[in-house]
N, C-alpha and C positions, 0 to 999 in steps of 0.2 A: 576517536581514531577513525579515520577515514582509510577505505583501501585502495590501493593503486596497481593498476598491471601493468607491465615490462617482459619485454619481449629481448633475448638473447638471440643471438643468431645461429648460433649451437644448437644450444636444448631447446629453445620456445618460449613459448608462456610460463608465466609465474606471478601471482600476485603479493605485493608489500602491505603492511600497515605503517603510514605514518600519524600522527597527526594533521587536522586540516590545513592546508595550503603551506604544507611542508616538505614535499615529495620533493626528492630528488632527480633532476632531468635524467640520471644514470645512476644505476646500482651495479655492483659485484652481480653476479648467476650466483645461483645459489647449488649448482651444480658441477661446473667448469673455472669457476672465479672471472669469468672473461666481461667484458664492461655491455650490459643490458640495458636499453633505452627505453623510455617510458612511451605506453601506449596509451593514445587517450579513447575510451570507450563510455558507450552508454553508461549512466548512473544507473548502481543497483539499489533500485526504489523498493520498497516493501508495502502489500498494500492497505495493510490495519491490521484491524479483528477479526476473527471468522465472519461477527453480522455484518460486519461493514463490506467487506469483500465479497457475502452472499448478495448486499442490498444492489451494488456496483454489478456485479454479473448480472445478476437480474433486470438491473436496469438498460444494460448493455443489449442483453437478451430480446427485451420487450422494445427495443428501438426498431427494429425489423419488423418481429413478427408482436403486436401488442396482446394483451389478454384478455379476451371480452367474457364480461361480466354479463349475467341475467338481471341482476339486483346487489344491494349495498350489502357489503361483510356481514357478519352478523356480529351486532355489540357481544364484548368477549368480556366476564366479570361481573362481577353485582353495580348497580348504579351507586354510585355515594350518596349517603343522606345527603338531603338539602338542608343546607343552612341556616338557623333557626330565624333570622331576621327577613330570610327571602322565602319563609314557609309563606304566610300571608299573599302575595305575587298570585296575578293569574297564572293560571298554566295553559302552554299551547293547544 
């Protein structure tokens, strides 16, 4: 279901649910009964998840002003063992 707004020249604004690309060019008000014309407006987009929408501002954020670092993160977690066939392998 998709929503759609319409505009009465009476009462105003009021938005519909129909399904997609089902909209009627005119609806009843849902007010007055008087014949409402479909307004077409920006899509209401939603923008994820909290971390997604955190990652997204953030990146919005630091487009301006960026974030200077002294040095690399600090590894977060215990290393995983190495695996037993690549134990043998130099190490850096």
């Amino acid at each position: 279901m998709a929503t759609y707004g319409y505009r009465c020249p009476r009462d105003g604004d009021f938005d519909v649910s129909f399904p997609i690309g089902a909209a009627a060019a005119r609806v009843p008000c849902r007010v007055c009964g008087g014949e409402a014309a479909r307004v077409y407006t920006a899509p209401l987009l939603g923008r994820g998840s909290g971390p997604l929408a955190a990652h997204i501002e953030r990146t919005q954020r630091s487009a301006e002003t960026p974030d200077v670092v002294s040095r690399p993160p600090a590894r977060v977690g215990p290393r995983r063992p190495a695996h037993p066939a690549t134990a043998r392998l130099p190490k850096p």
